[in-house]
C-alpha positions in Angstrom: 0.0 0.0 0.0 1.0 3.2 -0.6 2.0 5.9 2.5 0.0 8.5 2.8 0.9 12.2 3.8 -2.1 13.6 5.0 -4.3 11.9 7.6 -6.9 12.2 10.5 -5.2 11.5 14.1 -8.5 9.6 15.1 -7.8 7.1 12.2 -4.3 6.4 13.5 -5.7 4.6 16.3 -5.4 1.2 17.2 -3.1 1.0 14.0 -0.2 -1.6 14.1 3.5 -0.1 14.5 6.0 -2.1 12.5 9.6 -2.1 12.3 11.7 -1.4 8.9 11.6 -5.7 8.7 7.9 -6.2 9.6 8.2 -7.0 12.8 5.5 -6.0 15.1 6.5 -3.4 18.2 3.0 -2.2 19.0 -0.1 -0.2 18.4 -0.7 4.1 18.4 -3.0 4.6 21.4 -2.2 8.9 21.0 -0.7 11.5 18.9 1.6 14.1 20.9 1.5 17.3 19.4 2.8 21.0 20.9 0.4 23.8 20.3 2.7 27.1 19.5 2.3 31.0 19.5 0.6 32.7 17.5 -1.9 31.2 14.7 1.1 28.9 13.8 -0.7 25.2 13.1 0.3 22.6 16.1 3.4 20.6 15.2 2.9 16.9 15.5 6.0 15.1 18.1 5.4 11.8 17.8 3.2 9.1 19.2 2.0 7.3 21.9 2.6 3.4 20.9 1.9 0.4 23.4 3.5 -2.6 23.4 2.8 -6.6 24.1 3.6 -5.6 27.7 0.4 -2.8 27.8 3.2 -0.4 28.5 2.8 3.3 26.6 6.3 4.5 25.2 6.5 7.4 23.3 8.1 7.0 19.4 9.3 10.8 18.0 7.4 11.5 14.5 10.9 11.6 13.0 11.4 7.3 13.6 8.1 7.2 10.6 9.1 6.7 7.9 5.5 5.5 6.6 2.1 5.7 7.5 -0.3 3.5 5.6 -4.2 2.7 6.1 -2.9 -0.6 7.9 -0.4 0.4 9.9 2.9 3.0 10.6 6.2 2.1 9.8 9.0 3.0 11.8 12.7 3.7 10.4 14.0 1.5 12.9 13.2 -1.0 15.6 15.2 0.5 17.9 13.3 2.5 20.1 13.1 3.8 23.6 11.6 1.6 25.9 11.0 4.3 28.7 7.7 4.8 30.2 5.6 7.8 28.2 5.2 10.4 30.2 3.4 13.8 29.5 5.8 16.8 29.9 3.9 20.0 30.6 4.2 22.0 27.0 2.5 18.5 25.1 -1.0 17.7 24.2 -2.4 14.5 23.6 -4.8 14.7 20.2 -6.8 12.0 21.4 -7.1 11.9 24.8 -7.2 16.0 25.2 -8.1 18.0 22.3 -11.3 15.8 20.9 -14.5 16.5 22.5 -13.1 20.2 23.7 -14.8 23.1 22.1 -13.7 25.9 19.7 -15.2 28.5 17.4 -14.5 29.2 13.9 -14.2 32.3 10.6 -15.1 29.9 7.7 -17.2 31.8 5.9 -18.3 29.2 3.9 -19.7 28.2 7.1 -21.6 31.1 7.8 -23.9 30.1 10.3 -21.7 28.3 12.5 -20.3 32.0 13.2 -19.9 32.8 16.9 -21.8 29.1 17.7 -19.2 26.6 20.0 -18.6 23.6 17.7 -17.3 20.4 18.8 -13.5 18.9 18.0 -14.6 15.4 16.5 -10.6 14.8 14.9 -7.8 16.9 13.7 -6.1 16.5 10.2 -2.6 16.0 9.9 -0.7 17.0 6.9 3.5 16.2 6.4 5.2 19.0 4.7 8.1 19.3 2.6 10.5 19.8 5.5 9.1 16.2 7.1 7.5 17.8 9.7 4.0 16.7 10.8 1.0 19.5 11.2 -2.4 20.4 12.2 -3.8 21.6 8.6 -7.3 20.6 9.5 -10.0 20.5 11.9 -12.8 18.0 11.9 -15.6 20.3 13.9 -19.3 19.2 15.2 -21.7 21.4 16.4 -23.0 20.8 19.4 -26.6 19.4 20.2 -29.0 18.1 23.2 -28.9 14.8 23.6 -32.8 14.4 22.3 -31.3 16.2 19.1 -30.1 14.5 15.7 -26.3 14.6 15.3 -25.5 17.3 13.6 -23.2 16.7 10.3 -19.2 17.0 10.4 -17.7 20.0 8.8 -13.7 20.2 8.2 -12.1 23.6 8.5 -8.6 25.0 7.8 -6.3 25.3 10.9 -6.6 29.0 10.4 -10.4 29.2 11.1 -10.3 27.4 13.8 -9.9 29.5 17.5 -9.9 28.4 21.1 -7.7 25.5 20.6 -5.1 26.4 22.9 -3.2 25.2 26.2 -5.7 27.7 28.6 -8.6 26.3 26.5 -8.3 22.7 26.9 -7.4 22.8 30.9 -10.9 24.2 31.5 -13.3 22.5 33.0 -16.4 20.8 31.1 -14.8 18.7 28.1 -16.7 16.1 26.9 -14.9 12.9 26.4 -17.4 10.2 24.5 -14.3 9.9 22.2 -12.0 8.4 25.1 -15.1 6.5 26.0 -15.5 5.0 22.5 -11.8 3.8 22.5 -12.6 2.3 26.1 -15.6 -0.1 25.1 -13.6 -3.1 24.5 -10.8 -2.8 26.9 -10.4 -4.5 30.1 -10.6 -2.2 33.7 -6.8 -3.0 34.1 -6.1 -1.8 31.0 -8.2 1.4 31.2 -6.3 2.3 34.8 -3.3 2.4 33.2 -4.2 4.9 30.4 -6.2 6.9 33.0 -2.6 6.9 35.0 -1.4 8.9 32.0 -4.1 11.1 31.7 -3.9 15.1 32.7 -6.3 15.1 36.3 -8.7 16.9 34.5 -9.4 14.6 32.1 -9.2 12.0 34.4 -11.6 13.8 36.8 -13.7 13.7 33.7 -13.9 10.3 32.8 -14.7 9.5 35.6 -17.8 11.7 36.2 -19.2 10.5 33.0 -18.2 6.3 33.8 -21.2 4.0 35.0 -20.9 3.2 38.5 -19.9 -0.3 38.0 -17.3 0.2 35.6 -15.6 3.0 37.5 -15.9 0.3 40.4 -14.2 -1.9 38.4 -11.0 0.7 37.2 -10.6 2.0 40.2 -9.6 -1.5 41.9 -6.9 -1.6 39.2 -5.5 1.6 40.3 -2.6 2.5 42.9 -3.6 3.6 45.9 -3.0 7.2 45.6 -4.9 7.4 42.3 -7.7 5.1 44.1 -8.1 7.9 47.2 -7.1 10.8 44.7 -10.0 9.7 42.2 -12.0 9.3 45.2 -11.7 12.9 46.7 -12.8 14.5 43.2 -16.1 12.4 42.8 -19.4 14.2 44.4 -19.7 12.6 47.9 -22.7 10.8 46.9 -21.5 9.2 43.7 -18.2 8.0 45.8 -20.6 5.9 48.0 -22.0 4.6 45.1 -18.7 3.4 44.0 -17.8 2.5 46.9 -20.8 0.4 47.0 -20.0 -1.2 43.9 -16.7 -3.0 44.7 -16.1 -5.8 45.9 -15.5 -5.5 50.0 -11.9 -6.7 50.0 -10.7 -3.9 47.7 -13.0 -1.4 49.6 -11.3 -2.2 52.6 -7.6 -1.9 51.3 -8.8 1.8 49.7 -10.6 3.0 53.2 -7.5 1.2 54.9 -5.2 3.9 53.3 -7.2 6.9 54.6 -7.5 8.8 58.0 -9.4 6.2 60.8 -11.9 9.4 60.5 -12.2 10.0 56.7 -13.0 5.7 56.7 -15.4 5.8 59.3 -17.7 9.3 57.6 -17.7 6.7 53.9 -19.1 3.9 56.2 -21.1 5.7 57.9 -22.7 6.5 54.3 -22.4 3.3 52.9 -25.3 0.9 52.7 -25.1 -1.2 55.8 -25.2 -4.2 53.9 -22.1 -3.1 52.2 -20.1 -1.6 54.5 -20.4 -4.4 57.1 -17.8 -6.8 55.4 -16.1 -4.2 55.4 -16.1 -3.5 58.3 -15.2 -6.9 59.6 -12.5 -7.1 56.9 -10.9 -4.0 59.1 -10.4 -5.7 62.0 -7.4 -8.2 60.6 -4.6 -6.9 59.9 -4.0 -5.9 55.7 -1.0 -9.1 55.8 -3.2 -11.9 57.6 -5.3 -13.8 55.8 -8.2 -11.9 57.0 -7.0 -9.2 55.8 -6.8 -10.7 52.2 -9.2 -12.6 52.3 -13.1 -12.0 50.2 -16.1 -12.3 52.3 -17.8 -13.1 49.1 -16.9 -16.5 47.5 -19.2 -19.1 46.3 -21.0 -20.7 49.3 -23.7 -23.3 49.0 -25.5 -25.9 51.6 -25.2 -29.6 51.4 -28.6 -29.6 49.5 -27.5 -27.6 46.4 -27.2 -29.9 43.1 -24.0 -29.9 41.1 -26.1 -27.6 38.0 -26.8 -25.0 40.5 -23.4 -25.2 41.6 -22.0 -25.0 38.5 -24.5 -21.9 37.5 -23.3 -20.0 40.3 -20.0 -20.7 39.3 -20.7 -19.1 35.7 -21.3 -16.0 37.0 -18.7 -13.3 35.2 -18.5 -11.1 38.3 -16.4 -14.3 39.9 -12.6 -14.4 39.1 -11.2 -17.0 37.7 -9.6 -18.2 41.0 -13.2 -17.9 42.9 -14.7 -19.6 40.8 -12.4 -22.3 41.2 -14.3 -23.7 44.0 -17.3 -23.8 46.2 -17.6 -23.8 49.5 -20.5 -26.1 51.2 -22.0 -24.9 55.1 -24.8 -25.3 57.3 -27.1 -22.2 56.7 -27.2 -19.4 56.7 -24.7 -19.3 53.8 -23.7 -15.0 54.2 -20.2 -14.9 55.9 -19.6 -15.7 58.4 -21.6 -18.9 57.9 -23.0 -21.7 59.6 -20.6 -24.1 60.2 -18.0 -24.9 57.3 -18.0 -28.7 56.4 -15.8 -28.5 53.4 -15.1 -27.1 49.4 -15.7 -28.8 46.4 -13.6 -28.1 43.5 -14.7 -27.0 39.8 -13.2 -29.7 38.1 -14.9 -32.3 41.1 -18.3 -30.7 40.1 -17.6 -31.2 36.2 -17.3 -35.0 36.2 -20.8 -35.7 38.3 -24.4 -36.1 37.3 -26.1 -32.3 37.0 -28.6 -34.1 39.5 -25.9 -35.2 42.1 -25.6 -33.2 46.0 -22.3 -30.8 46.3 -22.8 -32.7 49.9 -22.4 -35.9 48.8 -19.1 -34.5 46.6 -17.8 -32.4 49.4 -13.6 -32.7 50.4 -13.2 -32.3 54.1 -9.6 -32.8 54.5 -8.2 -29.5 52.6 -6.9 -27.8 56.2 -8.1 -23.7 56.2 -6.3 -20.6 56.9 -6.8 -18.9 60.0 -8.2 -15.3 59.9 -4.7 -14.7 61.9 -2.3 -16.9 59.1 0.5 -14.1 58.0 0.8 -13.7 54.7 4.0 -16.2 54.3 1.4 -18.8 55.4 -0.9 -18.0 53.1 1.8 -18.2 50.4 3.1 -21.4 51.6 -0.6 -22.5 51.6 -1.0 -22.1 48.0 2.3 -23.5 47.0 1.8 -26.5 49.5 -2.1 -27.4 47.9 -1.4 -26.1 44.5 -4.6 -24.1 44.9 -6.1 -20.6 43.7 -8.1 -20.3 46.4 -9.0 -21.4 50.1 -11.0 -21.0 53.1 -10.6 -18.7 56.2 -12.4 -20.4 59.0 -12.3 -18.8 62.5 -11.9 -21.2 65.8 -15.9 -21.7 66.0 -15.8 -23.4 62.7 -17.4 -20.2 60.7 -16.3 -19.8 57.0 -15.4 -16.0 57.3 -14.3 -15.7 53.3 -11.7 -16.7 51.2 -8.1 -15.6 49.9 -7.6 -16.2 46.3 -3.9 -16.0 44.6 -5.3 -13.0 43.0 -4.8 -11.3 45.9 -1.8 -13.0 47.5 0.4 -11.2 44.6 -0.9 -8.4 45.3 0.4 -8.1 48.4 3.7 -9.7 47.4 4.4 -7.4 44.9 6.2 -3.9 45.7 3.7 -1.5 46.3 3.7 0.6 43.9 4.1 -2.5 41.4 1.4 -0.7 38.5 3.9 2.1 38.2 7.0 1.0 38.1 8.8 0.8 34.7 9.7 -2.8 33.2 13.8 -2.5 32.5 14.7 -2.2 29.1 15.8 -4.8 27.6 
C-alpha cells in the first residue's frame, strides 16, 4: 500500500506499529503534538505506541518513515523503551483536544459563526521539511442529547480559534471519544491509560463512567490514584462506588485513609455493604483476613451440582473464585453456619447435573486462619497447588476466602502498577 501524507489523528488509532523488517513493536494509542504562538498550526511530536507488555512509550514523529491505512512504519526497531510520560508543554490529540470546544471564521460556514462547535478529529498533513501539522480541523456542532447529530464540517487550521493550552485545561470537556476507544478494553487496561491522563481529564472520565465500571478501574489503580479519584467524585457518587466494589478492595482503599475519613464513607455506605467491610478491618491488611473476600461461592449440602455449576458461571467471579465452592450449614452470608468443606470446579464437572455438592464435598483441605501471616498464606497455596482457600475462625465459621489473585498483590512492591519494566 501506498504511504500517505495527510491523515486524520483519530484514524491512527489502534493502528499496528512495524519495524523497517515487519516486525510488530506495538499499536498508536495517542498523537503528541505542541500547540505554538501565535496562529502557527500545532506541530505533531510523535506518538504514543503500546507494546505486548500494555506499556505506553513514546516514538518521535521523525522514527516514521510511513504511515499507511494498515499500519505505521517506523525507520528502525530500535526504540526507547522508557515509560511515556506527558511533559507539561505536550498535548495529547486524542485523549485532550477531541470532545473540547472551539469556534470558527469559515465563511463558507456562515452560520456556524460565533456558535461553539465540537472537535470530532484533527487532520494531519506532512510537509516538505518532514515535519508533521495540524492543517485541519474535523468540527461538530453541538446538540441536546434528544437532538439528531449534527453533520461533520472540516475547517482549515486557520479558522479554527480556542484550541489552545488555557482552553483545553478548563473544565467541562466532553470525552465520548475516550469513552468510544474504552468499550472493549479490560478495567486493568483502562487504569493504566487513566494513569497517563492530565487530572482533569481524568476527573472527567470518571464523572461520565457508569458506576460499576468505574468500580471496576478503580480497583486496578494505585492507591493514591484510588483515594485521589475518590476525593474529586461528588460525595454521593463515591458511595455509590464504593458500594459497587467488591469489600476486600474497599477495605484496602478505606484502609489507606485517615481512621476518620473511613469511618464518615461507612457511615454513608449501605449497611449491607459496609459491614464486610467492616469486619475485613479488624485483621490486619497481611493476615489472611485481611486478604481474604467475604464473598466467595457458598452453598448448603442440599444444592445440586447444576446449580453449583450456575453460580459458578457468573462473570463477576474471578477466575480463581470460581475455582471452588464452599458447602456450610445455613445461613450461607459470611460468616456462615458451620463450614463442612469445598468442592472443586473440576470435582463438580465430572458428576451427574442431579448429584448433591454434599455428597461430593472434600473435608480434609486444612483452612487458613483469619490470623495466618501472609508467608502462610503463600506457603498454603504452593503447599495445595490451589487458587483459592477457606478462612475459617476457631468456631468453625467460613469468614471468606483468599484467592492468589490477591496474594500477589500483596507480594508485589507497592507501587508494582507504576514502576517501569527495565529495558531490555
Amino acid at each position: 500500500m501506498a504511504a500517505v501524507s495527510k491523515v486524520f489523528a483519530a484514524r491512527l488509532a489502534g493502528l499496528v506499529v512495524l519495524g523497517p523488517d515487519g516486525e510488530s513493536i506495538g499499536r498508536v494509542r495517542d498523537v503528541v503534538l505542541t500547540i505554538r504562538i501565535g496562529r502557527q498550526p500545532p506541530r505533531v511530536l510523535g506518538l504514543v505506541v503500546e507494546l505486548p507488555t500494555r506499556k505506553r512509550i513514546f516514538v518521535p514523529m521523525l522514527r516514521v518513515t510511513a504511515i499507511e491505512p494498515g499500519s505505521v512504519t517506523l525507520v528502525t526497531g530500535n526504540v526507547s523503551l522508557r515509560r511515556f510520560t506527558q511533559r507539561p508543554s505536550e498535548v495529547l490529540a486524542l485523549a485532550q483536544v477531541l470532545d473540547s470546544r472551539v469556534l470558527i471564521d469559515d465563511p463558507e460556514l456562515s452560520d456556524l459563526l460565533g456558535v461553539d462547535v465540537t472537535v470530532v478529529d484533527l487532520g494531519i498533513d506532512l510537509t516538505r521539511s518532514r515535519d508533521w501539522l495540524v492543517a485541519r480541523v474535523a468540527v461538530r456542532r453541538h446538540r441536546g442529547r434528544l437532538a439528531r447529530r449534527a453533520p461533520v464540517h472540516v475547517v482549515e487550521w486557520q479558522h479554527v480559534h480556542g484550541l489552545t493550552q488555557q482552553a483545553l485545561s478548563l473544565p467541562g470537556q466532553g470525552v465520548s471519544q475516550l469513552l468510544m476507544q474504552f468499550e472493549d478494553m479490560r478495567p486493568a487496561d483502562v487504569a493504566n491509560v487513566l494513569r497517563d491522563l492530565p487530572v482533569k481529564r481524568r476527573n472527567e472520565v470518571a464523572a461520565a463512567l457508569d458506576d460499576e465500571r468505574l468500580a471496576d478501574i478503580v480497583q486496578e489503580l494505585p492507591s493514591d490514584d484510588q483515594t485521589d479519584l475518590l476525593k474529586h467524585l461528588e460525595v454521593d457518587r463515591a458511595v455509590d462506588v464504593l458500594e459497587a466494589m467488591d469489600p476486600d478492595d474497599v477495605a484496602d482503599l478505606l484502609g489507606e485513609l485517615p481512621e476518620t475519613d473511613a469511618e464518615w464513607f461507612l457511615q454513608r455506605m449501605d449497611p449491607e455493604d459496609s459491614e464486610p467491610v467492616r469486619r475485613l478491618l479488624e485483621h490486619s491488611p497481611d493476615t489472611a483476613g485481611g486478604l481474604m473476600t467475604p464473598e466467595p461461592v457458598v452453598l448448603t449440602p442440599a444444592t445440586t451440582v447444576a446449580e453449583a455449576l450456575a453460580r459458578a458461571r457468573n462473570p463477576d467471579l474471578t477466575p480463581a473464585l470460581a475455582s471452588m465452592v464452599f458447602v456450610v450449614r445455613p445461613p450461607t452470608a459470611t460468616p456462615t453456619g458451620r463450614y463442612l468443606g469445598c468442592v472443586h470446579l473440576q470435582r463438580l464437572l465430572r458428576e451427574p447435573p442431579a448429584s448433591l455438592v454434599g455428597g461430593i464435598i472434600d473435608n480434609d483441605l486444612p483452612r487458613l486462619d483469619p490470623e495466618d501471616s501472609l508467608a502462610s498464606v503463600t506457603r498454603y497455596f504452593a503447599t495445595y497447588n490451589l487458587v483459592c482457600a477457606p478462612v475459617v475462625d476457631d468456631e468453625q465459621h467460613l469468614l471468606g476466602a483468599v484467592s492468589v489473585d490477591d496474594v500477589l498483590d500483596h507480594l508485589l512492591p507497592e507501587d508494582w502498577r507504576e514502576e517501569e519494566e527495565e529495558d531490555e
